[in-house]
N, CA, C and O of each residue as an XYZ file, in Angstrom:
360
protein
N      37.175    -95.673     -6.090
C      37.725    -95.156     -4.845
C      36.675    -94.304     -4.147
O      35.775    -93.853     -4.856
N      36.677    -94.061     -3.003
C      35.587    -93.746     -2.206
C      36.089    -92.296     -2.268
O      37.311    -92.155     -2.305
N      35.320    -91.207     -2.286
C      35.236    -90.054     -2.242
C      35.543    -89.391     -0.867
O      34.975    -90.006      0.036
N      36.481    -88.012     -0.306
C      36.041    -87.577      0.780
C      35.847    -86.177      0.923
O      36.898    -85.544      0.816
N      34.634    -85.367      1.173
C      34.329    -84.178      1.270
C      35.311    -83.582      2.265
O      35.492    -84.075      3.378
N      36.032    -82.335      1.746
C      36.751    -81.816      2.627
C      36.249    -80.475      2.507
O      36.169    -79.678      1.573
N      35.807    -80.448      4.226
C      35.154    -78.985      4.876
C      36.262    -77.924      4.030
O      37.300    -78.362      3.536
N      35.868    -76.494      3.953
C      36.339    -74.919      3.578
C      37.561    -75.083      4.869
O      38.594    -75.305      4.239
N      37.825    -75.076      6.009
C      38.479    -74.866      6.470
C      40.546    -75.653      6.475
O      41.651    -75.242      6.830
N      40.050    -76.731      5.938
C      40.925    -77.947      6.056
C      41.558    -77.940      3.923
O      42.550    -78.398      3.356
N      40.454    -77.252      3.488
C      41.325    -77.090      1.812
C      42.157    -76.996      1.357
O      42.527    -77.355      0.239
N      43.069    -76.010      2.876
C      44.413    -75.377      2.367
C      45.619    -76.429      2.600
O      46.815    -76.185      2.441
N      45.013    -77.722      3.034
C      46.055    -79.207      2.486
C      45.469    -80.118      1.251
O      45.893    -81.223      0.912
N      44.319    -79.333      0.628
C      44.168    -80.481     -0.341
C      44.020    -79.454     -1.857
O      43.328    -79.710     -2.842
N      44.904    -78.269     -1.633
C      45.112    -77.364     -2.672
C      43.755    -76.865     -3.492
O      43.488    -76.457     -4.623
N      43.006    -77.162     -2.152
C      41.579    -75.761     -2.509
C      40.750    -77.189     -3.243
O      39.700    -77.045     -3.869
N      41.090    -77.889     -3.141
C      40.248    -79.065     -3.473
C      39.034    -79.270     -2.913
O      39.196    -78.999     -1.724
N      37.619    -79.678     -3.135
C      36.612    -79.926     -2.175
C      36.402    -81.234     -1.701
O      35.804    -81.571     -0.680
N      37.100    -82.124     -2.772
C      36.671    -83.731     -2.958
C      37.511    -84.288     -3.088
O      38.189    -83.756     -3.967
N      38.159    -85.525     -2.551
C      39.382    -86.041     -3.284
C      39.043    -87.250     -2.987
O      38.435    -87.487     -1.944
N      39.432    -88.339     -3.978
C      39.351    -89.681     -4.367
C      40.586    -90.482     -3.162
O      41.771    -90.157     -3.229
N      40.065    -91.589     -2.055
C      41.304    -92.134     -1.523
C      41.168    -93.571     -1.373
O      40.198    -94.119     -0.851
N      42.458    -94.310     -1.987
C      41.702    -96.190     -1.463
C      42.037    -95.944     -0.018
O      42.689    -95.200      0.715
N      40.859    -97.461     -0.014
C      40.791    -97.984      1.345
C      39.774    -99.241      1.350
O      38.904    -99.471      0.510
N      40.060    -99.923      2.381
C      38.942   -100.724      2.917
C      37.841   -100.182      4.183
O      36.814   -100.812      4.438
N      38.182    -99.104      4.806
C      37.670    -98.553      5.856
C      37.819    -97.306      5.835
O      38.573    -96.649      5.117
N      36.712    -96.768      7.054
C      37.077    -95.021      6.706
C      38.767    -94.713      7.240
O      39.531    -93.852      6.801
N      39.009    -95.675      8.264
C      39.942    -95.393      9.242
C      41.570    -95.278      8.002
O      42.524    -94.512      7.861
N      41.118    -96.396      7.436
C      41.853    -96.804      5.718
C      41.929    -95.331      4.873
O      43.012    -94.873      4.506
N      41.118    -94.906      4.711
C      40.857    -93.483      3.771
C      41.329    -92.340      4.657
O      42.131    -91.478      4.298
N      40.907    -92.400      5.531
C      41.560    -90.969      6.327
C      43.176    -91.043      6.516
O      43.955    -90.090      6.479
N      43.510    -92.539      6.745
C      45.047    -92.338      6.720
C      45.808    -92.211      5.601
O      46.991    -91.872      5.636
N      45.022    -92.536      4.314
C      45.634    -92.520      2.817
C      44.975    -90.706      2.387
O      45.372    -90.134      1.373
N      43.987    -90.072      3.338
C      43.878    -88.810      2.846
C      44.911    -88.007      3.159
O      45.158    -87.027      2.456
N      46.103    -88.502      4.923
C      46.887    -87.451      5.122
C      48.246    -88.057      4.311
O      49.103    -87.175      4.260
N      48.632    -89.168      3.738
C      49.245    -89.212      2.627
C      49.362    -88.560      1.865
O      50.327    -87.796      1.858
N      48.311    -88.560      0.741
C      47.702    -87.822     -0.600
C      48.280    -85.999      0.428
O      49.256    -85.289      0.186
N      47.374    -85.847      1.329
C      47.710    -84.468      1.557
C      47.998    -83.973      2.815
O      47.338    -83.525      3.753
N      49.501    -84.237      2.508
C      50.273    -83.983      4.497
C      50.016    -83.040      5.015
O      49.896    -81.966      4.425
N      49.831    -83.239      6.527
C      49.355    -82.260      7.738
C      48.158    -82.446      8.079
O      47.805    -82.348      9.254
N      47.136    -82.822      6.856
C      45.995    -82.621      7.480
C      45.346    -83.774      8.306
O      44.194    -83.641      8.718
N      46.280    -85.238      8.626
C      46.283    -85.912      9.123
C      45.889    -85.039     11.074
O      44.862    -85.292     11.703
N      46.897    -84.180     11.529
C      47.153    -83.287     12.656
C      45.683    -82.855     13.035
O      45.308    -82.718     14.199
N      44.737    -82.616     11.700
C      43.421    -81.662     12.366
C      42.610    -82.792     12.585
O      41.582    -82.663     13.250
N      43.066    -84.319     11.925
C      41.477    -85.144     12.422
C      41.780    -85.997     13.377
O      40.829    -86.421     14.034
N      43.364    -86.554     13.771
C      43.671    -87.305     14.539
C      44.136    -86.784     15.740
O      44.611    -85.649     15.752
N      44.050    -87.613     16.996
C      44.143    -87.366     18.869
C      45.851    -88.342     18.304
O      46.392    -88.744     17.274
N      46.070    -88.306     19.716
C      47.387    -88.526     19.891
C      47.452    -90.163     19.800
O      48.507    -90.693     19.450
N      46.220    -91.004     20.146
C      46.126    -92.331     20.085
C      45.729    -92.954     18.477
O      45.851    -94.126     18.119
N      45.157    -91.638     17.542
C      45.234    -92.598     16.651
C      43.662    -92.536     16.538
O      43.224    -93.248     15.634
N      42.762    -91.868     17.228
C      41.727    -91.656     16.954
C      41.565    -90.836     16.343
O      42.496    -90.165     15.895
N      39.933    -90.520     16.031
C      39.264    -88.719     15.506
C      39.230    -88.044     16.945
O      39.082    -88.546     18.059
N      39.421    -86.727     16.533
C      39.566    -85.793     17.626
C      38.265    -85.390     17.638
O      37.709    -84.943     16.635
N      37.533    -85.565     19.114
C      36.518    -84.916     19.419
C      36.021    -83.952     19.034
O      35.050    -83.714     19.752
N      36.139    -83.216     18.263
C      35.725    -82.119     17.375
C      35.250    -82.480     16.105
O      34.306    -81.812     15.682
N      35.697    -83.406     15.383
C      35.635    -84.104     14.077
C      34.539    -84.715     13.585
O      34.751    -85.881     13.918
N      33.300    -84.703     12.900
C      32.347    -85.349     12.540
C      32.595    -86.302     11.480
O      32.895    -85.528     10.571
N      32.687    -87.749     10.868
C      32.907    -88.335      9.758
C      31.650    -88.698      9.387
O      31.107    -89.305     10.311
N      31.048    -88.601      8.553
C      29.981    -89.436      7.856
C      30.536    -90.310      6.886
O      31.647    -90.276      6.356
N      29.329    -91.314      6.693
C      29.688    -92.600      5.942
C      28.497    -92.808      5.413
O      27.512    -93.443      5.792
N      28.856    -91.870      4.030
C      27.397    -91.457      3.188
C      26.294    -90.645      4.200
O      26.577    -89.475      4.458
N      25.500    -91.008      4.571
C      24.520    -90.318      5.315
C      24.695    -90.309      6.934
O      23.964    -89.649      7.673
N      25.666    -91.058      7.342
C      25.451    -91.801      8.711
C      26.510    -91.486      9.467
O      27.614    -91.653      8.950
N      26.449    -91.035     10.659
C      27.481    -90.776     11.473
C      27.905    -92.011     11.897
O      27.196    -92.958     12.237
N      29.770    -91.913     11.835
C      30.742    -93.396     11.396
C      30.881    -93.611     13.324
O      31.642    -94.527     13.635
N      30.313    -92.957     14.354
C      30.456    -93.029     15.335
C      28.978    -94.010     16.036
O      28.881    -94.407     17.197
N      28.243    -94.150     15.222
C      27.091    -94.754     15.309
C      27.306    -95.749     14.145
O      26.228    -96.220     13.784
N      28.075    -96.088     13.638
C      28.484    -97.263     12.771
C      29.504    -98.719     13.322
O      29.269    -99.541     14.207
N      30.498    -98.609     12.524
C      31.808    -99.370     13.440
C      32.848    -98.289     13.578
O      34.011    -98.671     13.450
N      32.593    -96.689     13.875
C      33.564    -96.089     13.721
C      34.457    -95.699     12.687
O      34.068    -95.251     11.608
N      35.939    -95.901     13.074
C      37.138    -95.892     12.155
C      37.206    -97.481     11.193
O      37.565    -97.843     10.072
N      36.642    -98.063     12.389
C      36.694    -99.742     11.214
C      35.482   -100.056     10.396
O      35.416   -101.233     10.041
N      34.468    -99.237     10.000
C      33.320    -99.096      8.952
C      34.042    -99.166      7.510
O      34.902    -98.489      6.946
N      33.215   -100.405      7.154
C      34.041   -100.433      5.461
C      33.415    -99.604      4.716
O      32.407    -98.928      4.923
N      34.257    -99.735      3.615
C      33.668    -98.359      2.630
C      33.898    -99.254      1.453
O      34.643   -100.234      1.463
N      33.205    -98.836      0.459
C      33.355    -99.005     -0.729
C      33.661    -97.971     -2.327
O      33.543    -96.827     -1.890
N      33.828    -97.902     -3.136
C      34.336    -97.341     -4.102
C      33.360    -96.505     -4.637
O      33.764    -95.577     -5.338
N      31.788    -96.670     -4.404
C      30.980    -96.107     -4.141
C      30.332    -94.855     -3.144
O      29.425    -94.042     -3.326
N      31.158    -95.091     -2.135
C      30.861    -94.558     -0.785
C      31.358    -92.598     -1.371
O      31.888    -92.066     -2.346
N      30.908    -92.274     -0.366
C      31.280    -91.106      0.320
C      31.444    -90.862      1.384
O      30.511    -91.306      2.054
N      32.532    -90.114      2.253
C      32.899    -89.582      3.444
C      32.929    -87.712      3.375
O      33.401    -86.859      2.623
N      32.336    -87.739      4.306
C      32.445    -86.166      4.645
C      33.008    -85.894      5.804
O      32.730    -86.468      6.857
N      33.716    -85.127      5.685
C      34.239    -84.735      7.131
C      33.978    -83.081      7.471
O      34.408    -82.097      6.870
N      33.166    -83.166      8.586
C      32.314    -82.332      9.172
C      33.042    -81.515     10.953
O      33.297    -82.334     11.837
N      33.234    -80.335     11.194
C      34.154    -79.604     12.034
C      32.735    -79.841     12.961
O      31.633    -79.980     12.429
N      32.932    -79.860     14.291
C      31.944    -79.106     14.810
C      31.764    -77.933     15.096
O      32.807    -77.370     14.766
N      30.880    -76.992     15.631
C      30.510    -75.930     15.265
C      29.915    -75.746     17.107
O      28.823    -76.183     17.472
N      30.780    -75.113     17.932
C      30.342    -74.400     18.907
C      29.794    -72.596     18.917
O      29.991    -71.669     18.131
N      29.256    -72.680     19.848
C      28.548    -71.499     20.124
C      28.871    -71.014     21.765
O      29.524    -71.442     22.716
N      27.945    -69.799     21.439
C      27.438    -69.719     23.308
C      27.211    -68.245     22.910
O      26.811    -67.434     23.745
């Protein structure tokens, strides 16, 4: 099962967890079986259509999944996903 790094901020749905194991065939696959495994936190990565919310970084192992096929990038059992907040300033 493909691994997904879950940022310090988003822990307090995966019970302080950093990593959690989710099937899938795609990231789009894993992120919806991550807010399964751990309800609500579906709310911080998804827009109202069903996308990632503009704020949301996914990697797919090294590679931003937005410079990939997105949500439909396959994954494998091997893989890793990180999910990354963005980080404003000023």
């Amino acid at each position: 099962m493909p691994i997904v790094r879950i940022p310090t901020p988003l822990r307090s749905y995966t019970q302080n967890l950093a990593e959690v194991k989710v099937e899938g065939a795609t990231v789009g696959d894993v992120l919806r079986g991550l807010e399964q495994t751990c309800p609500g936190i579906g709310t911080r990565l998804f827009d109202d259509k069903g996308g990632l919310k503009r704020y949301v970084n996914v990697f797919h192992n090294d590679e931003d999944i937005r410079f990939l096929q997105n949500l439909q990038t396959p994954v494998t059992d091997a893989d890793t996903l990180s999910i990354i907040p963005a980080i404003a300033g000023g």
